[in-house]
VOGU-3710 file (C-alpha; in Angstrom, 3 decimals, decimal comma):
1> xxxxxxxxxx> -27,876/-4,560/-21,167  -25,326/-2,707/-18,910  -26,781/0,330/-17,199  -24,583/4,063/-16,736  -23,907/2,948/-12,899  -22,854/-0,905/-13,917  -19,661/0,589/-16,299  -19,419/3,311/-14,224  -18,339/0,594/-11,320  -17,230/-1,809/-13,834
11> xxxxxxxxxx> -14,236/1,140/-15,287  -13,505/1,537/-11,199  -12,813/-2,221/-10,853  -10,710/-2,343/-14,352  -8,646/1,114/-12,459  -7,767/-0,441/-9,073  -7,051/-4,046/-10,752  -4,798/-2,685/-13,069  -3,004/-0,591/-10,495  -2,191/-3,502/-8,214
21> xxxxxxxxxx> -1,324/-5,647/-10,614  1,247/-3,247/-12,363  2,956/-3,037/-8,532  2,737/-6,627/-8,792  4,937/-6,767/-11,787  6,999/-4,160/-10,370  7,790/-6,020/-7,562  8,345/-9,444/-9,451  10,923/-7,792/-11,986  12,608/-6,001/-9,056
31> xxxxxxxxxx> 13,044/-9,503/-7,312  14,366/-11,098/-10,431  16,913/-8,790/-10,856  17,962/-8,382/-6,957  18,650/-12,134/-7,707  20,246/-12,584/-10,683  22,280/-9,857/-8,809  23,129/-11,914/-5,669  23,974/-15,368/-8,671  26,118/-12,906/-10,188
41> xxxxxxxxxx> 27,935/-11,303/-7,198  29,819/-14,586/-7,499  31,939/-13,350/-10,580  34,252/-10,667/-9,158  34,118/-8,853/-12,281  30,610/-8,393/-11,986  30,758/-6,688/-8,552  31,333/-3,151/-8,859  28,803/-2,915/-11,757  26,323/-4,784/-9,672
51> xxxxxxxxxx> 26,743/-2,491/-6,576  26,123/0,361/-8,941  22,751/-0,605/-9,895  21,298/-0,270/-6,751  20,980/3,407/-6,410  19,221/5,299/-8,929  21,131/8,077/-7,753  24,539/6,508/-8,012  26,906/8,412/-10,460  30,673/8,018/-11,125
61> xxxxxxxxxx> 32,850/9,561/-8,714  36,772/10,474/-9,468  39,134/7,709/-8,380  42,324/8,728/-9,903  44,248/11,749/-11,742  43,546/12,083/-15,954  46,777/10,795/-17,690  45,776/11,993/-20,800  44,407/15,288/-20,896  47,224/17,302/-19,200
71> xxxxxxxxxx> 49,167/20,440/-19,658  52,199/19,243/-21,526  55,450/18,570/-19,994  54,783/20,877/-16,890  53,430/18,286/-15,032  54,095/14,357/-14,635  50,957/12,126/-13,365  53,214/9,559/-11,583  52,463/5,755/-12,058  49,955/5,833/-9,087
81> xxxxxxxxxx> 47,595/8,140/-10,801  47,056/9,999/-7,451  50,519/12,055/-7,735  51,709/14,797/-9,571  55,071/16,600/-10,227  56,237/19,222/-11,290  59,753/18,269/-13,363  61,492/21,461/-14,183  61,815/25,183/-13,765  59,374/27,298/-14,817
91> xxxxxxxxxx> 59,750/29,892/-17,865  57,653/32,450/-17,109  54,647/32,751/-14,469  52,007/30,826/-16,464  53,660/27,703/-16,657  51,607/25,870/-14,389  51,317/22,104/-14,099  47,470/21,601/-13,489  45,840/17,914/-13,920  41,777/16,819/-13,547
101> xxxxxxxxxx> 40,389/14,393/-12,064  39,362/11,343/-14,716  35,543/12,489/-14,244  33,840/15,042/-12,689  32,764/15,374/-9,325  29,131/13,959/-8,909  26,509/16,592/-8,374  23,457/14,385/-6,844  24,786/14,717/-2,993  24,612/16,606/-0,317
111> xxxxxxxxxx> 27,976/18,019/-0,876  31,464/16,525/-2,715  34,850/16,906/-1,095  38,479/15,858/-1,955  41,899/16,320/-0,411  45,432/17,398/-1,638  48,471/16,312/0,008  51,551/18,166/-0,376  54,722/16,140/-0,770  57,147/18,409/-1,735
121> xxxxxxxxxx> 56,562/22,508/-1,506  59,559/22,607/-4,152  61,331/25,859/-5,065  57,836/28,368/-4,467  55,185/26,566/-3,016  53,011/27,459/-5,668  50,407/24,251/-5,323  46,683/24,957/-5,667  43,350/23,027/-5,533  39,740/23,854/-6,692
131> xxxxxxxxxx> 37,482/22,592/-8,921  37,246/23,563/-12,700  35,019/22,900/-15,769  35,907/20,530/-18,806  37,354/23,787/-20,748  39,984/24,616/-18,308  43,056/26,247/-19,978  45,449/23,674/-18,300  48,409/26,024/-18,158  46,599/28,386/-15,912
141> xxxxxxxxxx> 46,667/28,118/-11,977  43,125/27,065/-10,852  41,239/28,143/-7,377  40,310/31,959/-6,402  43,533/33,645/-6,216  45,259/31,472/-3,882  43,115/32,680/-1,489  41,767/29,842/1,152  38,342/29,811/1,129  37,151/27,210/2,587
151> xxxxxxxxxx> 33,511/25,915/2,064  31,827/27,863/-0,880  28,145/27,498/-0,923  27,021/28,794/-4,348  24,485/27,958/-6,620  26,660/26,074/-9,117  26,269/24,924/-12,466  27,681/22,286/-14,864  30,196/19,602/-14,067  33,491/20,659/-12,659
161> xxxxxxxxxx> 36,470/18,328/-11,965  38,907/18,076/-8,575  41,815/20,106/-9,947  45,595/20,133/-8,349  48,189/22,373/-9,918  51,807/22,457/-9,305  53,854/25,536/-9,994  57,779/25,403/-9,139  60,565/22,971/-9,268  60,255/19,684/-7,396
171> xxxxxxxxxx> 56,915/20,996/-6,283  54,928/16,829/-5,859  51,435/16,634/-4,831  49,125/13,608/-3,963  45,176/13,731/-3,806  42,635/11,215/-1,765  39,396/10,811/-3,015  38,431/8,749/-0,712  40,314/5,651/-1,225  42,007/6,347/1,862
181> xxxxxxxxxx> 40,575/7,822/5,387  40,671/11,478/4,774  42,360/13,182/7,550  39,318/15,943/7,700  36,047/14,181/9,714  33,839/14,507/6,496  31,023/12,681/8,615  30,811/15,154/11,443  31,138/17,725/8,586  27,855/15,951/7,036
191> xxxxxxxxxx> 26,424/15,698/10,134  26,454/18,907/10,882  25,088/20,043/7,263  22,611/17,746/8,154  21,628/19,007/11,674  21,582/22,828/10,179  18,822/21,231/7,696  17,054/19,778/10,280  17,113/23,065/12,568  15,109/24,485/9,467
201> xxxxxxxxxx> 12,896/22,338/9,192  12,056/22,259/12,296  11,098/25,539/12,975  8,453/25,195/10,310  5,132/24,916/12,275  2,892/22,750/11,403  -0,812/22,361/13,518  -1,156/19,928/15,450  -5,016/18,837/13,966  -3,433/18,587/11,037
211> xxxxxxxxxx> -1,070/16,012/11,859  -3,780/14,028/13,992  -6,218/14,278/10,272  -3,615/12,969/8,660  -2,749/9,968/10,426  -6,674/9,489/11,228  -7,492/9,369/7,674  -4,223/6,485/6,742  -5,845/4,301/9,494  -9,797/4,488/8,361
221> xxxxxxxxxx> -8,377/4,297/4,445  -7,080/0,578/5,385  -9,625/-0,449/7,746  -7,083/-0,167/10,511  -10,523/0,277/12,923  -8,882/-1,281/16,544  -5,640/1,009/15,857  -8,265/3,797/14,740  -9,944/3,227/18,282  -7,069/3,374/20,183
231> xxxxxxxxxx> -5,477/6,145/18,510  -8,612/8,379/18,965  -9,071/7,139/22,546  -5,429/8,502/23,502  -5,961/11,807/21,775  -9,087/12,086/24,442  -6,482/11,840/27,446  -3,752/13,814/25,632  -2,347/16,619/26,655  -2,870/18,971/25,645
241> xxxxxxxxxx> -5,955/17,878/23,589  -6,390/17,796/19,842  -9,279/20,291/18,734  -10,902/21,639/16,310  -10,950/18,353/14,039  -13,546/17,241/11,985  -13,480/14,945/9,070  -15,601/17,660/6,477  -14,371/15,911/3,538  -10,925/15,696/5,028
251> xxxxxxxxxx> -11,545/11,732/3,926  -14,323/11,206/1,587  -14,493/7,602/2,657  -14,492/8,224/7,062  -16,015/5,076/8,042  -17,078/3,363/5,337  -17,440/-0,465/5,621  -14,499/-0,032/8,349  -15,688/-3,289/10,309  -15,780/-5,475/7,091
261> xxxxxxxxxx> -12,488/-4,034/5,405  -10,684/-4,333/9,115  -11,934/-8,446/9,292  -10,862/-8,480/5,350  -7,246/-7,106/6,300  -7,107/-9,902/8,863  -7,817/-12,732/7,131  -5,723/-12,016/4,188  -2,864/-11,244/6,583  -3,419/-14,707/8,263
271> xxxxxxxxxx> -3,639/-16,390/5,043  -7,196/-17,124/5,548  -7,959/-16,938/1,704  -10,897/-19,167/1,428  -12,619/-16,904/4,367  -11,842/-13,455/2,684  -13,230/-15,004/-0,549  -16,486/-16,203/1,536  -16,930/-12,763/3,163  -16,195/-11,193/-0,265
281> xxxxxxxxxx> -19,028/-12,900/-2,064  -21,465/-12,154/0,822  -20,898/-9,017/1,468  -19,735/-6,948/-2,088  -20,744/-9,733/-4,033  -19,980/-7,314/-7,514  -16,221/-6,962/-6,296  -16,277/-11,018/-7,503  -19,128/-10,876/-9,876  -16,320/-11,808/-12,740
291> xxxxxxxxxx> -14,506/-14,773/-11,743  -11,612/-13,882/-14,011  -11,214/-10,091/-12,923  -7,936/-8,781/-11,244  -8,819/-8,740/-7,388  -10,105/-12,704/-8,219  -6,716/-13,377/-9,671  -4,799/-12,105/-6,978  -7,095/-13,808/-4,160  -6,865/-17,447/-5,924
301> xxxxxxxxxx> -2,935/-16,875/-6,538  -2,804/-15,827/-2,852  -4,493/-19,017/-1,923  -2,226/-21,334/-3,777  0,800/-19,430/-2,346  -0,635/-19,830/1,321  -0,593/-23,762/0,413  2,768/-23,997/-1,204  3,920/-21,546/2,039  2,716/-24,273/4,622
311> xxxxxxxxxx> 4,261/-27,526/2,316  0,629/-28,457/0,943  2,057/-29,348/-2,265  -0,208/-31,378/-3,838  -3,102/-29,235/-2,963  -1,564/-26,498/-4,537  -0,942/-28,730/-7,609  -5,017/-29,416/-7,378  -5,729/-25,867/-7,004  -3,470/-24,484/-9,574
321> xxxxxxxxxx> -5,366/-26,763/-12,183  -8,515/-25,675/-11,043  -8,466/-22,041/-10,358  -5,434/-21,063/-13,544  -6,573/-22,274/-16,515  -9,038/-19,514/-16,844  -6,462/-17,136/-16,101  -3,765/-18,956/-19,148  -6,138/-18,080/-21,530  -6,207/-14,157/-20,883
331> xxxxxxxxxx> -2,338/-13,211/-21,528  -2,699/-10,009/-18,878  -2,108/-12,358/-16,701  0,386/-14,911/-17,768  3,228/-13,595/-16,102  1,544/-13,158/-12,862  0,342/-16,774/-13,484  3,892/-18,329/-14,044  5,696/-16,539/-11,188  2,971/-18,413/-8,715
341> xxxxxxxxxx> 3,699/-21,703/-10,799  7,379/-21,664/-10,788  6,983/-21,800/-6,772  6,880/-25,542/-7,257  10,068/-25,686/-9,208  12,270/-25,034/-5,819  12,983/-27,355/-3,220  13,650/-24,310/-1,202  10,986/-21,360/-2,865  11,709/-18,815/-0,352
351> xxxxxxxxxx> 15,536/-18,496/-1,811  14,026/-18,594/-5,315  13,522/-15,359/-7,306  9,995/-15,607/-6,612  10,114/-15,881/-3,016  9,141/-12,302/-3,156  5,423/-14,201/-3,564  6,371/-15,646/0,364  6,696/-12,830/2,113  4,416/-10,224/4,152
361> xxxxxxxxxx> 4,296/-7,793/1,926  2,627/-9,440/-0,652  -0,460/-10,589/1,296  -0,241/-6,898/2,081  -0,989/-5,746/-1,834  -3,477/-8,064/-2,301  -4,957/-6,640/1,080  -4,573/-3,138/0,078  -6,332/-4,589/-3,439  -9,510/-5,933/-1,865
371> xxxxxxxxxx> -9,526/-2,886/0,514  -9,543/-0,278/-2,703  -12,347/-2,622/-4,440  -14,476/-1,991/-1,374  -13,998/1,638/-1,042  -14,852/2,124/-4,820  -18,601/0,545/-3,885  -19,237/3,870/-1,684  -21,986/5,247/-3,263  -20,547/8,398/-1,982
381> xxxxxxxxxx> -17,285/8,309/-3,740  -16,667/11,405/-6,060  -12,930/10,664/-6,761  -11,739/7,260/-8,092  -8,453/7,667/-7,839  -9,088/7,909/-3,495  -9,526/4,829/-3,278  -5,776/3,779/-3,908  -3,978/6,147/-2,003  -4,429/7,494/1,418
391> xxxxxxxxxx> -4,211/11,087/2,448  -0,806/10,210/4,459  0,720/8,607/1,154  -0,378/11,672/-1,500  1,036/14,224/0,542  4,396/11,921/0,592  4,339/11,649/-2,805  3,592/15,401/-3,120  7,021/16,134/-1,470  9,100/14,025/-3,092
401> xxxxxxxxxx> 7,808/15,266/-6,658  8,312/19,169/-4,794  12,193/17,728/-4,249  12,394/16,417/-7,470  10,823/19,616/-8,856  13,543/21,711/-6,926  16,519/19,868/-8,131  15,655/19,369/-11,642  15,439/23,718/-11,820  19,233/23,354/-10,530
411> xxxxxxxxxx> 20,128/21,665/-13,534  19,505/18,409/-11,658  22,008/18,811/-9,809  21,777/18,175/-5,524  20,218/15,047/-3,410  17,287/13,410/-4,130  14,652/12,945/-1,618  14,173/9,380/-0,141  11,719/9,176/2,634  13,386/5,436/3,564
421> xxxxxxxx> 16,423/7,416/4,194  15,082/10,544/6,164  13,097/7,903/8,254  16,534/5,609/8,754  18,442/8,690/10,037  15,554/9,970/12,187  15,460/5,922/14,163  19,087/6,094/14,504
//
């Protein structure tokens, strides 16, 4: 019968499997559809709502004038859909011609802009731009008293449309919205927003222990322990010297098992399955005790990928037979299972939609899987959840869910946070 510490261990194992494999399936169905995007990039018509897809951030944008919703015969949209007249004299002083844009300007950037292009001052001159809400009395001249303004920064909120608004006889009007090269430099503009960010964030300090902790702790989490060495070697000769630091729970697992997990990493990496599965059984013989748990079905998967990788077909074929029918039978696992079969179904797997199952990163998760199996065998460990995650990748995740946090209280509107992107325009 099962003692307190055997579930206890057991419920750890069930944690960490299940977390890998979910990124597992993540990955897979991200794959799939990055290449049922790239079949169907063949079919123009397909295009622009492929491209879409791609950021979760993407929105509409305005791409020409609304022919419909206008303010009566004071203003004519002209076939283009980017021009606007006005026809005829004006009555009285609120006759104004004003026309929206066919959709709101999108409110998940850094900023929005638009231009207007006078054709034709006409009798007065009268043309305005802004930006006004859905409810707009169209007969009413939009802006802030034809007064230039310039860049408003303001805590808006709602949707608001790019506006133009003619006023006097002959008075014609075109807008860009970015069809055509605008004739202000929007990306020194944004570059400059961007650099005033920067200059504030860069005055924040920030102590210099804490920065060495942090990346100390991401190297001893996955058994990085010749990178560890050399990193804490150079802080010795830096100058000026890091302090004051001291691991006091800063990293509830500091060295644990940091030679085996490091020789783990490398064989994995190297595709050196049958090794890592040796070492495994010798060493943390209860990470493998159940032949059919998670971290087993990611280490025999990784094996016959290693042999399909290197042309070892028939092996594979062998080893598939062997090692997968015990996995068939439990249906957690028959996707995982399939996606590692259907390898053999391409003359060329790599160009497949599972040639995600080629590639670096995925001897990298199965890595990180056998690395968080061994860290949950500290009879140390107080939190479970440690052993997934380093230090470096909560406090990550911390500030993007602080961004998040931020722009959902401005009625989501504003730029998300993507660290890929910060760390692209920091290398460039």
């Amino acid at each position: 019968m099962a003692n307190d510490s055997d579930q206890t261990h057991q419920q750890q194992h069930d944690l960490i499997g299940s977390y890998f494999l979910d990124l597992w399936r993540l990955k897979s169905q991200t794959a799939s559809a990055s290449h049922s995007k790239d079949v169907n990039m063949t079919n123009p018509d397909n295009e622009h709502e492929q491209l879409e897809q791609d950021d979760d951030d993407d929105e509409p944008v305005p791409t020409e004038l609304d022919t419909l919703n206008s303010s009566g015969w004071f203003s004519i949209v002209l076939p283009d859909k980017l021009s606007v007249k006005y026809p005829s004299v004006n009555l009285h002083g609120h006759d104004v011609g004003v026309v929206q844009a066919n959709c709101p300007a999108p409110v998940k950037r850094l900023f929005y802009y638009f231009e207007m292009y006078v054709k034709n001052a006409g009798a007065k001159g009268n043309v305005a731009i802004g930006f006004t809400n859905e409810g707009f009395n169209l007969r009413r001249q939009p802006g802030k008293n034809g007064q230039v303004v310039g860049t408003v920064e303001k805590d808006v909120k709602g949707r608001l449309y790019p506006t133009v608004a003619v006023h006097s006889q002959n008075e014609e009007v075109s807008v860009n919205f970015g069809k055509d090269p605008f004739l202000f430099d929007i990306k020194a503009y944004e570059a400059a927003q961007r650099a005033k960010q920067d200059t504030s964030i860069e005055r924040i300090s920030i102590p210099q222990t804490a920065s060495y902790g942090i990346v100390r702790s991401y190297l001893q989490h996955y058994g990085y322990e010749e990178t560890l060495n050399v990193f804490d070697e150079a802080n010795q000769t830096s100058v000026p010297p890091v302090t004051g630091f001291h691991d006091n729970g800063f990293n509830e697992h500091a060295m644990y098992a940091l030679n085996h997990r490091k020789i783990l990493r490398k064989l994995i990496m190297n595709g050196q399955i049958d090794d890592a599965l040796r070492n495994l059984h010798e060493w943390y013989p209860e990470t493998v005790q159940d032949d059919t748990s998670a971290i087993c079905l990611m280490l025999h998967c990784q094996k016959f990928i290693e042999l399909v990788r290197v042309g070892r077909l028939e092996e594979a074929v062998d080893y598939g037979r062997n090692q997968f029918e015990k996995f068939y039978n439990l249906k957690q696992y028959e996707d995982l299972v399939k996606d590692c079969a259907t390898l053999l179904a391409y003359g060329e797997p790599s160009k497949s939609s599972v040639g995600y199952l080629l590639e670096d990163s995925q001897r990298e998760k199965v890595a990180d899987a056998v690395n968080a199996m061994i860290l949950s065998t500290n009879p140390d460990l107080k939190d479970q959840g440690s052993c997934l995650h380093s230090y470096l990748e909560k406090l990550l995740r911390q500030l993007t869910a602080c961004f998040l946090q931020k722009r959902l209280l401005n009625g989501n509107q504003g730029e998300a946070f993507h660290l890929q992107r910060v760390l692209l325009a920091k290398n460039s």
